[in-house]
Each structure stands twice: as C-alpha cells, then as structure tokens.
N, C-alpha and C positions, 0 to 999 in steps of 0.2 A: 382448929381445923375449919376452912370454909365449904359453905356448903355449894354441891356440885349445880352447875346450869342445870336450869327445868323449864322449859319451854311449857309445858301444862300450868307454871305458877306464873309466868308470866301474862299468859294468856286471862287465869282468872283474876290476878289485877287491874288489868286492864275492862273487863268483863265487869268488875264489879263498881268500878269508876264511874265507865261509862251507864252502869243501872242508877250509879247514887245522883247520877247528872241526871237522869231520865226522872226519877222520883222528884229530884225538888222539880223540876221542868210543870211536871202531873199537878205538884202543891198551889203552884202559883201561876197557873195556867199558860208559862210560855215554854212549852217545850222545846220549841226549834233557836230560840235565842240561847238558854240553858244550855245546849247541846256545842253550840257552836262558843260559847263563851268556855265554857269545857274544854273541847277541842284546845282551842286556843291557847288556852291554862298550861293544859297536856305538851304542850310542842314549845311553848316560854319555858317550861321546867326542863323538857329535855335538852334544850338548848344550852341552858344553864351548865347543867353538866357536860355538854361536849365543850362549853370555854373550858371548864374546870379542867378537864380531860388535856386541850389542848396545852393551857396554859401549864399543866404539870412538865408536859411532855419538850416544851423549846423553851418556859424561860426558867421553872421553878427548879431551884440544884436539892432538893431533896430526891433521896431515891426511892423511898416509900412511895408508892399514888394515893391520893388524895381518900379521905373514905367518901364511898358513894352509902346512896339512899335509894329503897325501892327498888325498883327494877335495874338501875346501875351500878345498887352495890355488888352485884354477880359480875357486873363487866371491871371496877378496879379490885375486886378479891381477884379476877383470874390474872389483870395483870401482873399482879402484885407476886401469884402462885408463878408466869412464866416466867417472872423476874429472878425469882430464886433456883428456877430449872436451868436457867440461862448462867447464873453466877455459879454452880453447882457445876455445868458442863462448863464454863472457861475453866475453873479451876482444876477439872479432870485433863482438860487438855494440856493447860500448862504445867500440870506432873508429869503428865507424857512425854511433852517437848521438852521440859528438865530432863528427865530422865533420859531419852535422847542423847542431846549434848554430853548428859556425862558420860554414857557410852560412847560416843565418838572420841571425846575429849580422852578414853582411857583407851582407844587405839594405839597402834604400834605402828599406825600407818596414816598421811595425810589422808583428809577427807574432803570434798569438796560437793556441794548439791547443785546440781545446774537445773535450770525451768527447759522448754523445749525449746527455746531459742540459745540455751548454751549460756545466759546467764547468771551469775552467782547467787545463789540464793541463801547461804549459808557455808562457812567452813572453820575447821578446828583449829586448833592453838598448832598444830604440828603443820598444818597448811601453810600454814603462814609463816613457818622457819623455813619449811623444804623448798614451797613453790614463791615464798616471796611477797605472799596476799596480805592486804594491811584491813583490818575488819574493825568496824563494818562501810570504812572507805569503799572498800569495793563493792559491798552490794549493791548486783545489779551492774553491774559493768562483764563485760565479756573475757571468759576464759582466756581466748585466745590471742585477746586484746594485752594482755598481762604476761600470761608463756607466750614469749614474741618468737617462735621456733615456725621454720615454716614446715617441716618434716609434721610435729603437732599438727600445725593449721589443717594440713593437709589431712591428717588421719581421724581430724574430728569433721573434717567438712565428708568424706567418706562416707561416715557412720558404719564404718565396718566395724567394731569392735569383737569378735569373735579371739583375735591375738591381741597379748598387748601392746604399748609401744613403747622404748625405748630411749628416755632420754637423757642427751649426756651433759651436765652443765659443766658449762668449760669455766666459766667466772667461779666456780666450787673445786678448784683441783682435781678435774676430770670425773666429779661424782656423778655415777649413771643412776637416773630412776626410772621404777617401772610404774606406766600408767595402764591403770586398767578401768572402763565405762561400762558402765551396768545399766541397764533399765532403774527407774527408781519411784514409785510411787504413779501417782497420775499423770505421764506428763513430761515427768521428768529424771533427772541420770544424777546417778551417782558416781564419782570421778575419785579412785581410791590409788595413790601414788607409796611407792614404796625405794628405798632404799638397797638398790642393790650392789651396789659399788662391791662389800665385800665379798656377798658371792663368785662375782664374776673375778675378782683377783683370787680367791682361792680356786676357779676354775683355771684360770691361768696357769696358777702354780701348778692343780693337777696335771693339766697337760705337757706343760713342761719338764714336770718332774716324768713324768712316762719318756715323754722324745729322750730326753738324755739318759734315762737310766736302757732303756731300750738300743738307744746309739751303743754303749758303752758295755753291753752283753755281745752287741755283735763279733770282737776281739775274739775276748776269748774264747767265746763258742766256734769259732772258724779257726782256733788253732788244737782245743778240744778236737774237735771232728776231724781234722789234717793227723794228729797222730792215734786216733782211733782207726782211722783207715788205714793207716802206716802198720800198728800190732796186729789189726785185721789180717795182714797182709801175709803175717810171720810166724801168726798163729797155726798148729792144724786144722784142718776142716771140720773134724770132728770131736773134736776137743772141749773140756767143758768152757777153757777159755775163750772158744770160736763162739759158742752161744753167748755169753755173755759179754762179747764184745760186739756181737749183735744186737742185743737188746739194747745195749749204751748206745749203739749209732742209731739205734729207732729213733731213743727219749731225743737222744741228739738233733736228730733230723726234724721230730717236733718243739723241741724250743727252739730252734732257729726260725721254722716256720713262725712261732708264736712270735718271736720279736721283730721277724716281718711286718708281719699283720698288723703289728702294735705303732708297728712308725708307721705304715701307710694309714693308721685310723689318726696318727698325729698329726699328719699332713691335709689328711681329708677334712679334719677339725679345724685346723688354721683356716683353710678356705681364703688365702690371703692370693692365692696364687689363680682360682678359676677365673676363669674368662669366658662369659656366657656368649660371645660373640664369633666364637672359633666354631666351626663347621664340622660337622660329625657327621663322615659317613654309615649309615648304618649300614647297607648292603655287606661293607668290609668287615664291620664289627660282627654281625651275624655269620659272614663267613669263619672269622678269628675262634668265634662262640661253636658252630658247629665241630669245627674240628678236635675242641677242648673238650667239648662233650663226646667224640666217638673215642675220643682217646682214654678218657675216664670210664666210659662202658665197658672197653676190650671186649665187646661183642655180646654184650652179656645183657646189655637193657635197649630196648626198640624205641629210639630217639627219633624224634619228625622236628623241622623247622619250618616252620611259615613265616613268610616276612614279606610286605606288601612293597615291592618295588616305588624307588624316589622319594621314600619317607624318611628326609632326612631333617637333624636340629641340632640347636646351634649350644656347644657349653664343653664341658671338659669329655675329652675323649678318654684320658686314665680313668678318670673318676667312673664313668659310665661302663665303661668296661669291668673295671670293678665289681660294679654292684651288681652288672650282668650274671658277672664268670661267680661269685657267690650263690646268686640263686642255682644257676644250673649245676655247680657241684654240690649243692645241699640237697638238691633235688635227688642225683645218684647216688649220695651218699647214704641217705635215708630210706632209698628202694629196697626192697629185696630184687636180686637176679631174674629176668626174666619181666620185670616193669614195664612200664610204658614212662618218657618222660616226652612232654609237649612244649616246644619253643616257640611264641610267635611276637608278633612287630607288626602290629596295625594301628590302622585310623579308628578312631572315635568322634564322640561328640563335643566331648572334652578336650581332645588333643590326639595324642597316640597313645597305646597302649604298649606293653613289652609286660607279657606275662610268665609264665613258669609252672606248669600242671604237673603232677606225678603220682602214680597207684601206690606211694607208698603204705606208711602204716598209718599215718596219719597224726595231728598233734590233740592233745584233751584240751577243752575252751580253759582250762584255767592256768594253762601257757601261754596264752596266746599274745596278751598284754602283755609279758616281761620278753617278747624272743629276741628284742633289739638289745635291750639290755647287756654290756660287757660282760663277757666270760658265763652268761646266762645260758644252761643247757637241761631240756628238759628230762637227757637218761645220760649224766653221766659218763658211766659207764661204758654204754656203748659210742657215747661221743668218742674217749680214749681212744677206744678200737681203731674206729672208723678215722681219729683223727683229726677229728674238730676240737678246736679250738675255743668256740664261741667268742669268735670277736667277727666273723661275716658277716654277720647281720646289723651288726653295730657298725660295720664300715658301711655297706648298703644303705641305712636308713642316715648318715649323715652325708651321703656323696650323690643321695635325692635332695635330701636338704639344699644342699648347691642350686641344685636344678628345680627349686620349686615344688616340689612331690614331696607323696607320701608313700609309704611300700604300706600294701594291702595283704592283709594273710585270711585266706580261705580256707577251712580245715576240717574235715569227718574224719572221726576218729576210726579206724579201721578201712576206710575208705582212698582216702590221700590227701592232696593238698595244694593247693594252687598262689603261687606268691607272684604278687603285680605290682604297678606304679603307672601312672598317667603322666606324658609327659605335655604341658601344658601347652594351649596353640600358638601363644607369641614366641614360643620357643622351638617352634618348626620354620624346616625350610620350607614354605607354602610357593 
C-alpha cells in the first residue's frame, strides 16, 4: 500500500530543510549565501526528477514509473496507483465491448451502429451477409454510400424513423428486409435490419387463400338461398317447417354477407388498384351516407349530419365509402332506440376530419386495441343478433391505410363512442 498525499508532510520537509540551511548559515556566519546555495540545491534536485518524470513518460518503454525520493515519491506512487485504475478500467470496458459483440453477434437480426453523421461505426457477422458490409473495410464509410437504394437514401436523410422501412433486394430473389433506426447511445443510431421475405409470402398466401376460398362460397351459397326461398315459398306459414326455413335464410343471408365483406377486405388489402389521384366528392358521398343511415334507423335513432361544403379529396371513392358506411352502421348498430348518432365532414389543422359520435353503450378500454382485428367482437353474442360480422372495422382501418390515415376510437363506457380518421392536406382538394 502507498501512502496517501499530505500536504501537512510536505510542507514540514520543506520547513525543516529550509531550518537546517538556516543553522549551518548561523555556524559559519553566511546566512544569506547558505540560504541561496540551499535554494538552489532545492530546485537542481527537483529538476532532476522532472527529467526522470519526463524521460519515463516519452522515451523509457517500461510501464512501472521510476521510484521517487522525498517529496516525489508521493507524485510516482500516485502514478504508478492511476496506472493500475486506468488498466483496471480498460479492461472493465473491454469485457463490456466483448460482451456486446457477443450479444449482437447472437442476434437474429443484422446490426449496424452509425456515429451522427450515419457512419459506420461497428457491425455484426449477419450485417455483412444480409446488407453486404465488409468489416472492418467499411469503418467509417457511409451507410448509405454501401445500401446504394435511393428510397433508403431518402428515409435516412428524413430522419423520420417512427415506421420502418422496407427494402426489397432484387440482386437476392426478391428478398424484402425490414429496417428499423433507434436512437442509440451518445450521438448515435442503431440500424437493426431484418428478414422478412417469409412473412410477407405467408401473408400473401393468407390473403389469397381468403379471396379464393371466399370467391368459391359465393356459388353455392347463391344456389342454397335460390332454393331456400323456393321451399319457403311451398312451405305453410305456420308450420314448423316455415320457422325453420326462416332461420336457415337468416344464417343464409349472413354468410353471404360475411363472404362479402371477406372479398371486399381482399381487395381493400391488395391495394394494387387505388389511385390517390381520382377526385372524391364528398357532398355526394355524404349525401349516399345520409340516406344509409335514415334507412337503417326506420325512424328509431335521431341522426344529424354536418358536412362543411367544397371539402373535397382525392383517392378511391369505394374505399372511402366503405369505411364511411361501417362506422355509421356500427354506430346504429350498437345504439339502443331512441340514440343520438352524429355525422360530420370538416376542416382541421391536420387536414379534414370525417367522425362518427353515438349514445350508445359504449366499449371497456381493454377492447379498444384489438376492434380492427378480423372477426374481433367485443359481445359476441349480441354481435349475432345484431349482425356483425367483425370484419368492418378490419376493412375501415385498411381502406385508411390507402389514404394515409388512422381510424381513432374514442370510448366511455356506458357513455358512447366516437370513431374518426384525418384525412391528410395533400390529399384534399384545396
């Protein structure tokens, strides 16, 4: 152990130096030559040791420092102590930065660490299969200098990262990755790419498997219900066969509705077909919407529409109508008789708005997250009744998707419920 600085023993070194100079001084009657020959002595010995100091420090390749004497053995013991704080903390760090690496390295996903100018400042073994990086060639070289993609270029010069982005390499047999940018330490972003080729082919398959099994129900559900109406017809009125050839053209009338719904959410999905550039009156649609709604009240729910005249925008007009005519009969559906439902079509700061208000009963917050969700219903039961299907909300939230939007859900439970979407400003007729 070396012993800690003390400025109190330094001081009486010096003290008692300068007394034994002052005695012989007193002995031999020259005090002031004594004193300054002292001095002198004092400042050749310290000097001495700052060679010593120096010459450890830029030419001698030992790592120990030199031993001091006196008052400078306290200044190379403390080197000597930061030296081993210093060797003690590299090698803390570098179990760290090992440790690191091997967690990156045991990723399932490329990784890449950029500085805040977007260069390379590290990446892992799977980097450099998926994006192509040759390490440590590239350190230090630009992201985007290497993904030569201008779609890329563009969404890292953004710095929007909130979505990810999408890349498709065509040189890999159409493999699609997803890139996703994070914040990342001081400074700088972490760039974590993924492999998503298979999901998006088993999405395919899902969809496609729906459209055609969906096409292929239509048949014979349209020749089911052709001679269900036909026995209907033959049957007594009061007969038990009459009821329950009634009930068979219910169920009837709702699977065909559901395989409706099902192709128009396939088609709404493809999205191959919108054209955000087609003109959409809304006055008309709001007209279309009004009458949908007084027809589905039969007098029984107190319906208002507002709709700010010339507010029109440009994108698919099925689609929009769609996801109109869903909220407004979900809206009746879920009233009791005797409701209020609210239509309106205005300006905003954001764009336009198209909302949807109603007294009904209202949804509990831990529906509120899954209502887009397929065939997602939060009573069942009374969905039956009433009719639903849950696939409205599922066509709604991707026929905004089209248009840039998100469908908003507002909800008190026992209160009602107000369902919206902002339709963005570039996407009005201004």
């Amino acid at each position: 152990m070396f012993d800690s600085y003390s400025g109190y023993q330094l001081l009486t070194r010096l003290v008692i130096y300068l007394l034994l100079c002052l005695a012989v001084g007193l002995l031999i009657n020259q005090v002031l030559w004594i004193m300054l020959l002292g001095s002198i002595a004092l400042l050749i010995w310290h000097y001495k040791q700052i060679s010593r100091l120096n010459y450890w420090l830029w030419r001698d390749k030992r790592l120990t420092p030199p031993n001091g004497s006196g008052s400078w053995e306290g200044v190379f013991n403390g080197i000597y102590r930061l030296q081993g704080k210093n060797r003690k903390r590299v090698s803390q760090l570098a179990y760290l930065l090992a440790r690191f690496r091997q967690g990156a390295e045991a990723l399932p996903d490329a990784a890449v660490v950029l500085d805040s100018e977007n260069n390379i400042a590290w990446c892992n073994k799977l980097a450099q299969l998926m994006l192509g990086l040759v390490w440590p060639q590239d350190n230090g070289q630009r992201i985007d200098n290497l993904i030569r993609h201008p779609d890329f270029s563009k969404y890292l010069k953004q710095a929007d990262f909130d979505e990810p982005f999408e890349l498709v390499d065509t040189q890999s047999d159409g493999r699609i990755l997803e890139i996703r940018i994070m914040g990342y330490g001081s400074g700088q972003r972490l760039l974590i790419a993924r492999d998503i080729t298979r999901i998006r082919q088993l999405e395919g398959m899902r969809k496609e498997f729906v459209a055609n099994v969906s096409h292929e129900l239509k048949t014979p559900l349209t020749v089911l219900q052709g001679y269900l109406e036909m026995m209907q017809g033959m049957a007594e009125p009061d007969s038990p066969n009459a009821k329950a050839m009634s009930q068979m053209q219910q169920q009837t009338n709702r699977m065909r509705s559901m395989v409706e719904q099902l192709l128009v959410l396939s088609r709404i999905e493809d999205g191959s077909a919108v054209n955000l550039e087609t003109k959409v009156n809304m006055a008309v649609l709001m007209d279309t919407l009004k009458e949908e709604a007084q027809a589905l009240a039969m007098g029984q729910y107190e319906v208002s529409i507002q709709a700010e005249p010339g507010l029109n925008l440009y994108g698919s007009e099925v689609q929009l109508r769609s996801a109109c005519s869903n909220l407004v009969s979900n809206a009746i559906r879920y009233t009791e008789p005797g409701g209020k439902i609210s239509i309106c079509w205005k300006r905003v700061p954001m764009g336009a708005e198209f909302s949807v208000t109603d007294t009904g009963e209202g949804i509990a917050p831990q529906h509120l997250t899954r209502l887009t969700e397929r065939f997602y219903r939060v009573d069942s039961a009374r969905s039956r009744q009433s009719g639903g299907s849950g696939l409205g909300l599922a066509i709604t939230k991707h026929a905004l998707n089209h248009h840039q939007s998100d469908l908003t859900i507002e909800s008190k439970f026992g209160v009602g419920s107000r369902f919206s979407f902002i339709i963005p400003n570039h996407l009005l007729d201004l």
